[in-house]
C-alpha positions, -999 to 999 in steps of 0.1 A, spaced: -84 125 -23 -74 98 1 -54 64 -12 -41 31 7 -9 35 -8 12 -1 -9 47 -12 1 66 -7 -35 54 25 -41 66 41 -7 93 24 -11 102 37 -46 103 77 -22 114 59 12 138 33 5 158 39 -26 193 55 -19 188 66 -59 159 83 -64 140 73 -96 115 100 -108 88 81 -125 50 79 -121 42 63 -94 68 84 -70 52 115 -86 17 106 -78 28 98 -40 47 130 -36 16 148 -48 -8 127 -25 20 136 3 16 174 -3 -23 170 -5 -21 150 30 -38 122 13 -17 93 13 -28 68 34 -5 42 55 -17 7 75 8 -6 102 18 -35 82 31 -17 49 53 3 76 63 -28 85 73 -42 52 90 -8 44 113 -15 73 119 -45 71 156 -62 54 172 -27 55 206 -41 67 223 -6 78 207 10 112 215 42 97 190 38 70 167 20 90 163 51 113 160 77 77 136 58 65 116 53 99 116 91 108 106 95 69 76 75 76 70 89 115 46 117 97 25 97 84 -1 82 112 -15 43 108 -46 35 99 -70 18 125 -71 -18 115 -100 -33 127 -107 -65 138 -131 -73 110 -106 -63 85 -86 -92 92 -119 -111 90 -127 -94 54 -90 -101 42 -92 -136 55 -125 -143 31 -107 -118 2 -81 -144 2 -99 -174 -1 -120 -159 -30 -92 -154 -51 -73 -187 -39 -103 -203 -50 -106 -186 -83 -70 -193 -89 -56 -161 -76 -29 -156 -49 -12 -131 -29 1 -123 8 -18 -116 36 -7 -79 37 -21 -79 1 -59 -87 15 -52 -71 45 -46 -33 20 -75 -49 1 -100 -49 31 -90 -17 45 -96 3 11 -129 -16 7 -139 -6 41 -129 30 41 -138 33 2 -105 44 -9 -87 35 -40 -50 16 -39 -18 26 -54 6 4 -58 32 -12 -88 19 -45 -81 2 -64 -106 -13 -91 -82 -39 -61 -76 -53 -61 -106 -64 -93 -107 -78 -89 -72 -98 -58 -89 -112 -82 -108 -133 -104 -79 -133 -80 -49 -150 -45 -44 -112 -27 -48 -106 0 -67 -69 9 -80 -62 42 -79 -52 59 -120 -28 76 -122 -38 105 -150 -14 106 -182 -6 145 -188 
């Protein structure tokens, strides 16, 4: 199964010198092993981003350097444009790499992981689904 994973959740495997062993770092080593986590450009981007030591930068960069980017297509930034002013317009805000993850999983049919609330209340007015994580 394929999923649009989101910046906190890679970051919870990626980033953290501590590793924390909790759901959402299970599911993505799972989806890792299955080849089924998916990445977009600008959540490598994010990932990267603010890490202040070079050495860590260049971990976490070869980390990520198996994982290919999605194609991001030019009507994707059209389709996260309108996403966002839906849900500004129902009361509902979030960044543009938000819409831009919620655009590319609507086009490509693909659930999102992520630890970010925000999404579920996007769930609510676009055609996104979140991806469960099963309780054992």
């Amino acid at each position: 199964m394929n999923v649009l994973v989101d910046t906190p959740v890679w970051s919870l495997v990626f980033r953290r010198r501590l590793r924390v062993v909790d759901r959402w770092s299970v599911e993505l080593t799972g989806l890792i092993q299955d080849e089924g986590a998916l990445l977009i450009g600008p959540v490598r981007q994010e990932l990267l981003s603010g890490i202040r030591e070079s050495a860590q930068f260049e971990a976490v960069r070869e980390r990520l350097r198996p994982f290919p980017d999605l194609a991001i297509h030019e009507t994707d930034y059209e389709q996260g444009a309108r996403f966002c002013n839906l849900c500004r317009r129902r009361g509902v805000q979030g960044s543009n790499t938000d819409f831009l993850i919620c655009a590319v999983a609507s086009r490509l049919s693909v659930p999102i992981l992520t630890t970010d609330h925000d999404f579920e209340a996007f769930a609510n007015l676009l055609p996104i689904k979140l991806h469960e994580i099963p309780m054992n």
